[in-house]
N, C-alpha and C positions, 0 to 999 in steps of 0.2 A: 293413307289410312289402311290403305287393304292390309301393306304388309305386317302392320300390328292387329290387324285383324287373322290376319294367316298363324299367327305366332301363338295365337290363342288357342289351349288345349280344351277340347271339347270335354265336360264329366266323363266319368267311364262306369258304371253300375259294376262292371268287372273289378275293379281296382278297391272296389269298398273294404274286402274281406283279407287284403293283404297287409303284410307290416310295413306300420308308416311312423316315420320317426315322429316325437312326440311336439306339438306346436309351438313354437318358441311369443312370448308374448309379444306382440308389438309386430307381427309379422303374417303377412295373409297365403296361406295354404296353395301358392301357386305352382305349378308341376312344368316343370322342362324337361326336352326332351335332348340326351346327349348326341347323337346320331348328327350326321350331317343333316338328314331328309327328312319330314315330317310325315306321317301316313295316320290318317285320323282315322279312329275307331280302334287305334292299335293295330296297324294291320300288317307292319312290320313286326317281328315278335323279339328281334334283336337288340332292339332299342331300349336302354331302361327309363324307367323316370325318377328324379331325384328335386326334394324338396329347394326350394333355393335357401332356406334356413341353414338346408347339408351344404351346400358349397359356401355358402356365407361363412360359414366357422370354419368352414378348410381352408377357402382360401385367406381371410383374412389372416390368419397365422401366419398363411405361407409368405402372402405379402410381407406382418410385422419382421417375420422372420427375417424375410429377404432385404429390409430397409435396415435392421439393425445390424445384420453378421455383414450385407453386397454395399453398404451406403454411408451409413451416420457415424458409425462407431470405430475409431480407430481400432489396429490390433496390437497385442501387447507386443508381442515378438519381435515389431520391425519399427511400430507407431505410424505407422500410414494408416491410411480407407485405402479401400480398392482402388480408386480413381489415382490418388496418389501415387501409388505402386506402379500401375500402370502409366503412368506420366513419365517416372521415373525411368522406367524401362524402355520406353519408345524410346528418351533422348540417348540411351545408353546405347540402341540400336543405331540412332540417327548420327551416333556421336563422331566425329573424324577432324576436332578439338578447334572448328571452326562454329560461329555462331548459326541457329537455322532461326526461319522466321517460324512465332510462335503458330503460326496458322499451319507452317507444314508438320510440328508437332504434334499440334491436337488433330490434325488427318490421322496421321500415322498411331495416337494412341486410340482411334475407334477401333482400328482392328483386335484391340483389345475389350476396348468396355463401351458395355451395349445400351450409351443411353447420349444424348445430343453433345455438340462440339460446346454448345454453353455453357453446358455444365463443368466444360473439360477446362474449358478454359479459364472460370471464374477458379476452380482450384489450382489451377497453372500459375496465377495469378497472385494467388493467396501464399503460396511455399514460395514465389519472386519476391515478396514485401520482407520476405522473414529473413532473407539476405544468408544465409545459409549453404543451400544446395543447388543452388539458380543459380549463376551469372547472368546478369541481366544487361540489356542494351535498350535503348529505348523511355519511353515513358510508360513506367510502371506503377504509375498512382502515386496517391503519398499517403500515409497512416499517418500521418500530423491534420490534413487537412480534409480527409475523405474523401477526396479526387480519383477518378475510376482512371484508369489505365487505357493508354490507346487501344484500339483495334490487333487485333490480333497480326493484321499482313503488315502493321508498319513495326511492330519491336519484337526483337529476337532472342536469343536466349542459348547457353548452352549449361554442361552440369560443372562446377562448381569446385576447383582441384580440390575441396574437404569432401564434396560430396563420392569425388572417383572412390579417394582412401575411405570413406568409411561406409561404401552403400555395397559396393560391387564385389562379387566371388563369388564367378558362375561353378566353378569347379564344387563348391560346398553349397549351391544352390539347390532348392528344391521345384520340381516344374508341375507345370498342367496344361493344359490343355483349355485354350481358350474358349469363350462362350459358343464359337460358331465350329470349334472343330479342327479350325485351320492352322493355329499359333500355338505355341507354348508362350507360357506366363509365368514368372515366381510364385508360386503360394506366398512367401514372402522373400522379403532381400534381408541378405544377412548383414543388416547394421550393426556396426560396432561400435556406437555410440548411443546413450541416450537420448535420440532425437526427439521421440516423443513430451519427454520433459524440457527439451530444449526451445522447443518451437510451438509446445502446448497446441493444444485440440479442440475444439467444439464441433458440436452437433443435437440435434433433434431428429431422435427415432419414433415410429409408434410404440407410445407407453414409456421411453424409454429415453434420458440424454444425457449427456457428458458436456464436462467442462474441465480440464484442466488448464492448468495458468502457464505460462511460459518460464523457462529459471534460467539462471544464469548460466553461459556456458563453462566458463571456466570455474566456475560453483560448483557443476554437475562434474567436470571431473574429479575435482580433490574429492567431492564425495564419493565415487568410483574408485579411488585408490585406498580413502579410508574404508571402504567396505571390504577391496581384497584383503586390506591387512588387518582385519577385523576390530576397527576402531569405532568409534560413535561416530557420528552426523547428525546434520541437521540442515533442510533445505527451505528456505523461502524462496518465493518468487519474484521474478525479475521481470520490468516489461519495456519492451520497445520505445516507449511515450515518455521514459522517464518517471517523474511524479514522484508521490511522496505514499508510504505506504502502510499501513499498520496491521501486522500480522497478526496480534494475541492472539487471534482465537481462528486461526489457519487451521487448526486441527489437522497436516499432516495431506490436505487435499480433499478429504471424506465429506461422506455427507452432511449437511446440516454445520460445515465450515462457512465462516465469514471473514473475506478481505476489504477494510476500508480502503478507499483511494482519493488521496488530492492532488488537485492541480500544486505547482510550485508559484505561489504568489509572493509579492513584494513592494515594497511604494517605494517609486521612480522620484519622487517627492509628495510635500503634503498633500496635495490635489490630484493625483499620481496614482496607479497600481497598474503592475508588467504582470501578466501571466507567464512565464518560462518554459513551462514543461505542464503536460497536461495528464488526465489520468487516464488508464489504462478502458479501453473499450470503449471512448468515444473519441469526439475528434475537435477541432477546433471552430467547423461550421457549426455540430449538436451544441457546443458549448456557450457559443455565443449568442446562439438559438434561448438556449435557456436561460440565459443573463439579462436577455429581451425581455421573456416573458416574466420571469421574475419583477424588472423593474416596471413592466405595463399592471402586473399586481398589486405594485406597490409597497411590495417585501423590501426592495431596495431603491434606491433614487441615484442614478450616475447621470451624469450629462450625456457623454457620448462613451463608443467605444470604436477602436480602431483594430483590426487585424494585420499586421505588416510579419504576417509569417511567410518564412522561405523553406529554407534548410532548416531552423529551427525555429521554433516557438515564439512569435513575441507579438502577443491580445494586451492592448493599451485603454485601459477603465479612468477613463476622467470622471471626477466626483466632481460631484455637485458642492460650491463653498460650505465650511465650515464641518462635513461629512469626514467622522473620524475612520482613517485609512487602516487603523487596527479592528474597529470595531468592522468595517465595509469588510475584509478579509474575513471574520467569521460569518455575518451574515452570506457572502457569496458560498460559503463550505455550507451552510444552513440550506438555504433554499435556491441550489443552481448545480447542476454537473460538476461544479471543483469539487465536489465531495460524490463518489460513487462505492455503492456497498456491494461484490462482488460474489456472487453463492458460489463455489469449486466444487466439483463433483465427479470421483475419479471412478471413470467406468470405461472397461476396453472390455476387449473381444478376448476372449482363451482358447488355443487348440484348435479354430477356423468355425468354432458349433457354440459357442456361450459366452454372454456378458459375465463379467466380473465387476465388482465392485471392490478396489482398491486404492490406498494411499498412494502418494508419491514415494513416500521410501519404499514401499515393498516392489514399485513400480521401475525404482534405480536399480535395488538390489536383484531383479529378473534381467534386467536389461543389462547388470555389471558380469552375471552370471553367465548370459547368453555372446556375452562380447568374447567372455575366457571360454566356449564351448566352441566359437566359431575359430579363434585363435587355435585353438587345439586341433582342430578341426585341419586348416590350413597347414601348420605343422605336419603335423599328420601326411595328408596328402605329398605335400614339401617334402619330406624325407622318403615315400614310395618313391616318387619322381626320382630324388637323388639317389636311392641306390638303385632304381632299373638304371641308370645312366651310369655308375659306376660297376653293376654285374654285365653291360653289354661293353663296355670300354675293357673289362677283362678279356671276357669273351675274344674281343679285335682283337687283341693285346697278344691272348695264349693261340687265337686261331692264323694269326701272321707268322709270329715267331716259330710255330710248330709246321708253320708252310703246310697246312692241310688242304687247301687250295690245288694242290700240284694232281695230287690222287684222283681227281673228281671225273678226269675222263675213266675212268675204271668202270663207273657206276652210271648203272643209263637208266635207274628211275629214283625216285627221290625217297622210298621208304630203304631201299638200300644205303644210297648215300647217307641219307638222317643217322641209319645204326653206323655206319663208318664213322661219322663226327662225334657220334656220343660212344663211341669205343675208343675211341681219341682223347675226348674230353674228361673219361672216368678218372687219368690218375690227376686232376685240376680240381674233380669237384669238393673237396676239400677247404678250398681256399675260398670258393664262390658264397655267396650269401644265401644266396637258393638252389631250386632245380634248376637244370635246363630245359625250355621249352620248345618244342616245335616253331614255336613264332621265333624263339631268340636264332635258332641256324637258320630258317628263314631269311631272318635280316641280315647273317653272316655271307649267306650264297650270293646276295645280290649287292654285295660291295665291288665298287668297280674298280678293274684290276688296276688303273692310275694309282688310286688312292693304296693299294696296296706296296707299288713299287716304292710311292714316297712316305711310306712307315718309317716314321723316327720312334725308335722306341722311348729315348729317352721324352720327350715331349708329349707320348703319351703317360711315362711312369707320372710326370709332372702334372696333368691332369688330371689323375686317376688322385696324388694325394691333395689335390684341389678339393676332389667332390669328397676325398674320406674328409678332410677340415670342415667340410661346409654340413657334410653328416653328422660331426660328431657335434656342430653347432647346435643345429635344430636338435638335434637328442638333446644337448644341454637345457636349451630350451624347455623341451615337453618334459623334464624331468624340474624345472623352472620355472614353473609354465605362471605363477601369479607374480614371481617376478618381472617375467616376462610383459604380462600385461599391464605391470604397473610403468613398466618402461613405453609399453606402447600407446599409454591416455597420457603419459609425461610428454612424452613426442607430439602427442594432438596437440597439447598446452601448449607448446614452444612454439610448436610452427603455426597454430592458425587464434593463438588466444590472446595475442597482442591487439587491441582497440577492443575487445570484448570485457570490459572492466564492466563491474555492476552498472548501473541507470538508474535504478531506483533508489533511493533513500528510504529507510527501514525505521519507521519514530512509532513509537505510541501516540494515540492522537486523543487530547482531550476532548469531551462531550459538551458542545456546543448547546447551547439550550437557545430555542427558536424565540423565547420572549424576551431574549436578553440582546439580540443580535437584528432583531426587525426591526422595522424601519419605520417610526411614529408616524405616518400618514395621516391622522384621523386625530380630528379633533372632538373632546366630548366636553358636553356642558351638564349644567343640573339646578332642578329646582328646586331650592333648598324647602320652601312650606311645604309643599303640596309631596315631592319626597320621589321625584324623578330624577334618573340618573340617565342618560346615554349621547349617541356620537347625531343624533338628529335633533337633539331639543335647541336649534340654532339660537330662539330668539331667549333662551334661557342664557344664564351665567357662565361664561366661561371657565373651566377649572383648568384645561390642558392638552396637551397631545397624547396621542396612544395607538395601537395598531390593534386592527381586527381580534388578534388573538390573546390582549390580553386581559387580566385580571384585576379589579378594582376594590380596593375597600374602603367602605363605608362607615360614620359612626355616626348617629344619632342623638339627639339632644337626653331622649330616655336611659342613654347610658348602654345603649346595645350598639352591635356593630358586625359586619357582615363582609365575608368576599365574596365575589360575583362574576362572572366573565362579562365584559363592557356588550351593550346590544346598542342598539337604535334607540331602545327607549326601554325603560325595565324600573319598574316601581320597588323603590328599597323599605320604602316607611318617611312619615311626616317628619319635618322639623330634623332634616340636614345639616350636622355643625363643619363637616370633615370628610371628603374625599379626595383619593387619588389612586394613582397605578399601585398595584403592589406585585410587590417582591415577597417569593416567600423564604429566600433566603438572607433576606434581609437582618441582620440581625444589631446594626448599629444605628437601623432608624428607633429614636425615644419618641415615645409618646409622656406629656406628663399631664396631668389631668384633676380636677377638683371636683367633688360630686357631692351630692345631698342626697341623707341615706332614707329614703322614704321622704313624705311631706312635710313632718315638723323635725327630722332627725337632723344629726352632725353633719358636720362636712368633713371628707375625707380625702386626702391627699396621696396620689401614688404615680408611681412611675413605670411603664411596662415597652414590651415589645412585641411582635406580635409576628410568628412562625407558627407552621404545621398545624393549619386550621383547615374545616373540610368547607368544600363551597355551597356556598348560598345556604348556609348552618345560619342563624342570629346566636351571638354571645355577648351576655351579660357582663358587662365589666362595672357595676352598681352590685348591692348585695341583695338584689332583685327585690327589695320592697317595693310594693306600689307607690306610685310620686316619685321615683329617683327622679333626681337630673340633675347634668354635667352640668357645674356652676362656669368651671373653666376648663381650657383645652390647649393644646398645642402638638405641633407635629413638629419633632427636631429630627432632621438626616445625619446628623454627626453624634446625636447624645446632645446637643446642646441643654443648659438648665437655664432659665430663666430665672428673675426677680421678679415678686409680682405684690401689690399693698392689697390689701384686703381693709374692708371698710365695715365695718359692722351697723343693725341698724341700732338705734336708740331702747336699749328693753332692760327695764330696772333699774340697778344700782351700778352696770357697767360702766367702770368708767373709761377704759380705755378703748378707743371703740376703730383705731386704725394702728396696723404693724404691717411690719415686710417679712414674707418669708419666700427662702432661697430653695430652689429645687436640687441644687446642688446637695443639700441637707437629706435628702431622701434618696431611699435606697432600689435601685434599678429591682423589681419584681415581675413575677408571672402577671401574666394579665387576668387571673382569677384572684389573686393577690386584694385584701378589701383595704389595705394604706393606711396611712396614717391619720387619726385626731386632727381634725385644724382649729377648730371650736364648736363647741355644742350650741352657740347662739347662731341668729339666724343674718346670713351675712345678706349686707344690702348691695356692693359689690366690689367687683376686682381689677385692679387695676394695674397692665404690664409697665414696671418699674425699669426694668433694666434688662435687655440684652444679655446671657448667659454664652457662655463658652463650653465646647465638650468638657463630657465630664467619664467619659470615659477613657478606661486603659489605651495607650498606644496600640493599634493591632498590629502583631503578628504577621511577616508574607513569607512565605519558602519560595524557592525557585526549584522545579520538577525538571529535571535535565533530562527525565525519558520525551516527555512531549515539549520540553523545551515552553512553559508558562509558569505566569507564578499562579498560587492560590494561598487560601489563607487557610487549608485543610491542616499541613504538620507534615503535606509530601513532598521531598524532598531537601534542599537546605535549605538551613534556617538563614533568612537576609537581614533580620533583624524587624522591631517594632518600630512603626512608623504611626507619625502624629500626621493631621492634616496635609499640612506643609512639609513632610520631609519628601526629598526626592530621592531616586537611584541613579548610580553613575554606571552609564555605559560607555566602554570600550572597545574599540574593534579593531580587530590584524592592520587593515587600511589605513590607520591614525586617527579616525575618526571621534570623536570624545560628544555627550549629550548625559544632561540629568531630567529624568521624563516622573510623575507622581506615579505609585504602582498602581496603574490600573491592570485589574486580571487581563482583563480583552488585548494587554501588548502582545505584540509578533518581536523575537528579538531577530537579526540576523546573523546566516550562517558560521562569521566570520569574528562574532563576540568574545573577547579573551577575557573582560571585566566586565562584574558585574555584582553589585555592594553599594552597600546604603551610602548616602554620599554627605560626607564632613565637611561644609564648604572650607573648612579651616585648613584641613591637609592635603599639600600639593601631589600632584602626578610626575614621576620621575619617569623618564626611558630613557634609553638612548635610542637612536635612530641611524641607517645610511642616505646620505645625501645622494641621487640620482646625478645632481647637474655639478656639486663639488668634487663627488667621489669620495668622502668621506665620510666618517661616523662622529656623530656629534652626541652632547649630551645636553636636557633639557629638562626645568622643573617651574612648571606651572598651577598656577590655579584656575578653576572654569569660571572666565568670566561674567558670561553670559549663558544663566540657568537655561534658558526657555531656546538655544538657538543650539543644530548641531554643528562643530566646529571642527577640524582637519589642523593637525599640532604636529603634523610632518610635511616637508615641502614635496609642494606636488606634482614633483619633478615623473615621470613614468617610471622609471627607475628606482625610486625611494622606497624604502622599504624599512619597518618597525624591528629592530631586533627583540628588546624586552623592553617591558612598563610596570610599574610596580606604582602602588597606593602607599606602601609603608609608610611612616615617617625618617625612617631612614634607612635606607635600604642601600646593600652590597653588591656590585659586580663583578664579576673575573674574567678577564680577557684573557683568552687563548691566541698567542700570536702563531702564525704562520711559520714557517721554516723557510731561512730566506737563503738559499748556496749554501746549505747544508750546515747553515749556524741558526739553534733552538732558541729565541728567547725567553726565557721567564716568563711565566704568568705575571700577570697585575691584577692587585683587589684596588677595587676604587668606589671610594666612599662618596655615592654621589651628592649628599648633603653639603663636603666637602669641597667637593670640586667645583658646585656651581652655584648661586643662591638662586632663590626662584625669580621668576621674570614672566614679562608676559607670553600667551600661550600662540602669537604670534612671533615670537623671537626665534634666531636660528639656534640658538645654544652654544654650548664650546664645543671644541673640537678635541676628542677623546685622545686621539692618536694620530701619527703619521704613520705610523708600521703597518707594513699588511696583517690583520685579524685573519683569523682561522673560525674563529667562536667566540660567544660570548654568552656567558650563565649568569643567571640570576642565584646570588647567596641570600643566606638567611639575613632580616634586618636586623643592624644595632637596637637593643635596648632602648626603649622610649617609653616613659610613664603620660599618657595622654590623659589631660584633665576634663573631666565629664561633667555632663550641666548638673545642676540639684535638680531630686527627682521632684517630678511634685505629688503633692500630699492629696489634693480633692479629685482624685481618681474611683471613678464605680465601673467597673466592670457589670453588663449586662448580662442578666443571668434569668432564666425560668422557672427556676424554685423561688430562689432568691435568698436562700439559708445563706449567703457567706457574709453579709451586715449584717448586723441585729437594727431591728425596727425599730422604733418609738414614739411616745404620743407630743403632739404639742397643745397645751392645756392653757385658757386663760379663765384665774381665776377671778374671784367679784370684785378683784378691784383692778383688773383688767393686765395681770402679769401673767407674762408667758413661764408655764411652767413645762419641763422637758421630764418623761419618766420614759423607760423601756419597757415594750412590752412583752 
């Protein structure tokens, strides 16, 4: 305690009356003293005092300062941080093209950078992963699995033959003076690559961070050459992990950019999903981490899951029976790491003194600029070099031949002999490139008189036009000089952009909605009198399953009706006729419904649907008199219409007092919509006659080739209208053949070449190569088995699908080969003709014995295909409802149905 006692500056009644900077709030008035020594009462006069408010705002700048230009934020010029640069340099020091252990690296880069071997090492570590500028030896982690790298004394490392060519040139380098005084250091390395876009960046400064993404390498250079040659571009991002990727709204790298990212998932079979490839910034332990948690929420229900990753990717999702493996793929992108949203934010350093905030183009286009400045640069130099070596090869050349050597005992000090050489040399200078200098006779005096006797001249003439060729290269060049460099990013490509092909796949990705894709955990019940709806009233009525977050609606016997988000328990109103989960995109679930319009009023008959309502709103679907009430109800998910007898009571002269009316007869309307007439007398009841069928239009599916789904929006092609029961025929490269119902939530795979509403009537033709025959055969089947996927080429390793066609008759042309230098004729073949159909287990005919070259699908024969009758009792669901016209149904007193419009 003393010495915080010691440290404490006594008041000074002297100090009142001088200028004191002004109190910052939040901060207590404490006075330091700079001085090594303390002398209380002021009795040093040397010493100043300064508020700690003043050094707080000095230093912390100087600190921000010193973390964002010494630390966090790469620079544009080279794309390192300082630690980076420095790493670089040690090994380039260390370098004698043998491996060194990474421990005597990061020794050797503290001489440069003044902060622990931990830090040195985790960025040593991080540029090894990126497989780039490293060679690596040892175990170096893995970015699949998140596994940290050994120790430093067991794995080694050396630089990288790309990293020699495109880091290093000291001659065009610029230096400093390292942090203790002792070292020279680059300011930066003159890279001649995009590295920084290569190998992408992150960091966290004070106040301040960057993120850029990684890009492809051989991306980043086609866009380097289209930049010299002043063409467009355009760069997305490429990542290590693979995955799947959706750029729109990249914005170029900038602020307030978003990259989505998935995993590459797939079902192994029905019970079955392989993760492949995973997304960019996590790894396969986070991933599986989150697929835990997810299913202990109860967002998703799997049995188990397996990790059997090595080299690459392969996370094995057992589902729980009966768990749809398309629908499990969107919930996991829903609620688990296969789905990450990735914010880019391009900020480097400029000049060695300021952040910059910029794109990735302007960030290629500096770094395209800066490649052809160091190129020039190099040239440059390159051509001093070659001609002092071509002006001193003359020099030897005219200083042999003119035997001035011989004189030199004449002269017995060298400001004499110098004026003898260049009175010698004057009638030469002429032909020289330059002056002559003191240092060039210099070098002349001290040639040794061997090398003199064995002067060939001709051997020198032959070298001297060695280096003019080699001159008038490099001039060619710096007079070249963008062709130049488009030659020398072509050369990168060649020699090091082989296995660098993209990773990632580039899709538009559709917006998964979390109520459509969770996973019904929860059961909710309800009391229909008393008028409670939720997931705890156990000992109440069962209605169904549901999950936490979704929405329920309600209708009431009064003729109102309510959506609600599901709770535990949550009072809707008395006298419950109808609930269930809703969809509010629902648009082919019918409601049809009967209601009495006040207490003594009509009955009214309508049909509605029910979208774009606000929650926990009550809507009237009566014509709000007091007394309404639903006589009848029903909830159809297809549009179904029912039959229903209505039974009248005994009032007057009625005599007809029972009929059947058809909901088919009425017209799909808005749910504000007041319906139709059923009788003004008062029914005593109703009774379900008959079972009805949809009554709506076949809907509509397109297939969206950017995110690869269908919808029923209008995006992308149209597949055609589908009834309940129609399936789609899918096709794949592999042989594989299946007819699945469109459901939105399908995943199709990579390798799909068909895809179309499916005719069970008309066959599948291809032809095929046989693996185990060796030959191409031809084959025309029908799918026998809707519900099963089936394999209609032999599944020999070997075999392989040339073309497939749906036509009803469809052409091919065979391209034969060239056999000893005789062409045979194409062949068209009619494969209606050549084969009838058979089962889709048969081997087929055999096309030919000729060796094939190719084989093209032509257009098909002519075929009028007979279409079913359309049918006629179709109502399209509509929310106006203007496209039928209404009508009443009237009985009158002697109990006939009379129909009028209204």
């Amino acid at each position: 305690m003393k010495d915080e006692e010691d440290n404490i500056i006594p008041e000074d009644d002297n100090l009142e009356n001088q200028d004191q900077p002004q109190k910052e709030e939040g901060f207590e008035d404490i006075h330091v003293s700079t001085g090594h020594h303390f002398y209380e009462n002021n009795e040093n006069p040397e010493d100043t005092i300064t508020k700690v408010t003043g050094m707080y705002k000095d230093w912390f700048l100087d600190y921000a300062s010193y973390v964002i230009l010494e630390r966090a934020v790469p620079a544009i010029e080279d794309g390192f941080k300082p630690v980076q640069r420095r790493i670089m340099h040690s090994m380039k020091e260390l370098d004698d093209g043998r491996y060194n252990k990474v421990a005597n690296i990061i020794g050797h880069t503290m001489q440069y950078h003044p902060h622990g071997d931990a830090s040195i090492g985790d960025a040593m570590v991080n540029i090894g992963q990126k497989d780039l500028l490293i060679d690596c030896q040892g175990n170096w982690g893995n970015i699949l699995t998140g596994d940290g790298a050994a120790a430093p004394r067991y794995i080694e490392a050396r630089i990288s033959k790309f990293g020699h060519d495109v880091l290093f040139s000291p001659k065009v380098t610029q230096w400093q003076l390292s942090y203790d005084g002792r070292k020279n250091e680059p300011i930066h390395l003159p890279v001649k690559f995009p590295l920084l876009l290569a190998q992408g960046g992150e960091g966290i400064a004070v106040g301040l961070s960057t993120k850029i993404l990684p890009h492809n390498f051989n991306e980043l250079i086609d866009a380097s050459i289209k930049i010299l040659k002043g063409k467009p571009f355009t760069l997305f991002p490429d990542f290590p992990t693979a995955g799947i990727a959706d750029v729109s709204n990249y914005n170029d790298g900038m602020r307030g950019s978003r990259v989505r990212v998935r995993a590459k998932i797939a079902p192994l079979d029905k019970n079955t999903l392989v993760i492949t490839q995973i997304p960019f910034s996590t790894d396969t332990t986070k991933l599986i981490d989150s697929i835990l948690k997810a299913n202990e929420k109860g967002k998703i229900k799997i049995k188990k899951i397996e990790d059997n990753t090595a080299a690459e990717v392969e996370i094995v999702i057992h589902l729980q029976p009966g768990t749809s493996p398309d629908k499990m793929i969107d919930a996991l992108y829903a609620f688990t790491d296969c789905e990450l949203s990735i914010a880019p934010l391009g900020c480097v350093i400029e000049n060695c003194n300021k952040p910059l905030f910029i794109g990735v183009s302007d960030i290629l286009k500096i770094s395209t600029n800066r490649t052809l400045n160091i190129l020039k640069r190099e040239l440059e130099i390159q051509l001093d070099e070659l001609e002092a070596k071509w002006h001193f090869a003359n020099l030897e050349k005219i200083f042999i031949r003119e035997e001035m050597y011989i004189d030199f005992k004449l002269y017995s000090d060298r400001d004499s002999l110098y004026k003898y050489m260049y009175d010698r040399f004057e009638p030469f200078k002429s032909i020289l490139i330059r002056e002559i200098e003191d240092e060039d006779l210099q070098r002349l005096t001290q040639i040794p008189m061997i090398r003199i006797t064995r002067f060939d001249s001709d051997k020198a003439d032959d070298a001297i036009a060695k280096l003019e060729a080699e001159i008038e290269q490099v001039k060619y060049h710096l007079d070249h000089l963008i062709d130049y460099a488009v030659d020398y990013f072509t050369n990168l490509k060649d020699k090091y952009g082989k296995g660098r092909e993209r990773l990632t796949e580039l899709r538009n990705f559709d917006n998964i909605q979390a109520t459509k894709v969770v996973l019904r955990n929860q059961k909710f019940y309800v009391n229909r009198e008393e008028g409670f709806v939720g997931m705890g009233l156990k000992k109440d009525e069962y209605v169904g399953e549901c999950s936490d977050i979704d929405d329920i609606i309600v209708f009431l016997r009064d003729g109102k009706m309510m959506v609600t988000k599901i709770d535990d328990k949550k009072f809707i109103g008395k006298d419950i006729i109808h609930v269930a989960v809703f969809d509010k995109n629902d648009k082919r679930t019918i409601y049809n419904m009967m209601y009495r319009d006040g207490k003594n009023g009509s009955t009214f008959i309508k049909r509605f649907n029910v979208s774009g309502v606000t929650r926990d709103k009550f809507y009237d679907l009566t014509q709000e008199k007091p007394g309404s009430m639903v006589s009848y109800f029903s909830a159809n998910p297809n549009g179904e219409a029912e039959v229903v007898t209505i039974l009248l009571r005994q009032v007057g002269s009625v005599k007809k007092l029972k009929w059947d009316v058809d909901f088919s007869d009425i017209a799909i309307k808005g749910r504000a919509s007041r319906g139709n007439t059923v009788t003004k007398y008062p029914i005593k009841k109703i009774e379900l006659k008959e079972k009805g069928i949809s009554t709506l239009r076949p809907r509509k599916v397109w297939f969206d080739d950017t995110v690869q789904r269908l919808n029923v929006d209008g995006r992308g092609e149209l597949l055609g209208e589908f009834k309940p029961n129609d399936r789609l025929l899918i096709i794949n490269q592999s042989g594989k053949v299946k007819t699945i119902i469109p459901e939105l939530s399908t995943h199709f795979d990579e390798d799909m070449i068909v895809l179309e509403k499916w005719n069970p009537n008309k066959p599948v033709s291809c032809i095929y190569f046989d693996g185990e025959k060796e030959r191409y055969f031809v084959k025309r089947f029908l799918i026998e088995n809707e519900n099963k996927e089936e394999i209609f080429i032999s599944e020999h390793e070997k075999s392989q699908l040339e073309i497939v066609s749906t036509d009803w008759r469809p052409v091919a042309e065979v391209i034969f080969a060239k056999v000893k230098g005789v062409q045979k004729e194409n062949q068209v073949v009619d494969l209606e003709q050549f084969i009838a159909v058979k089962g889709i287990k048969a081997l087929g005919n055999q096309l030919t014995t000729d060796k094939i070259k190719q084989i093209n699908l032509l257009d098909p024969l002519p075929y009028e295909e007979v279409l079913d009758e359309p049918e006629t009792t179709t109502n399209e669901a509509s929310e106006e409802g203007n496209d039928i016209q209404d009508f009443n149904i009237e009985l009158d007193d002697d109990g006939q149905i009379t129909l009028s419009l209204e």
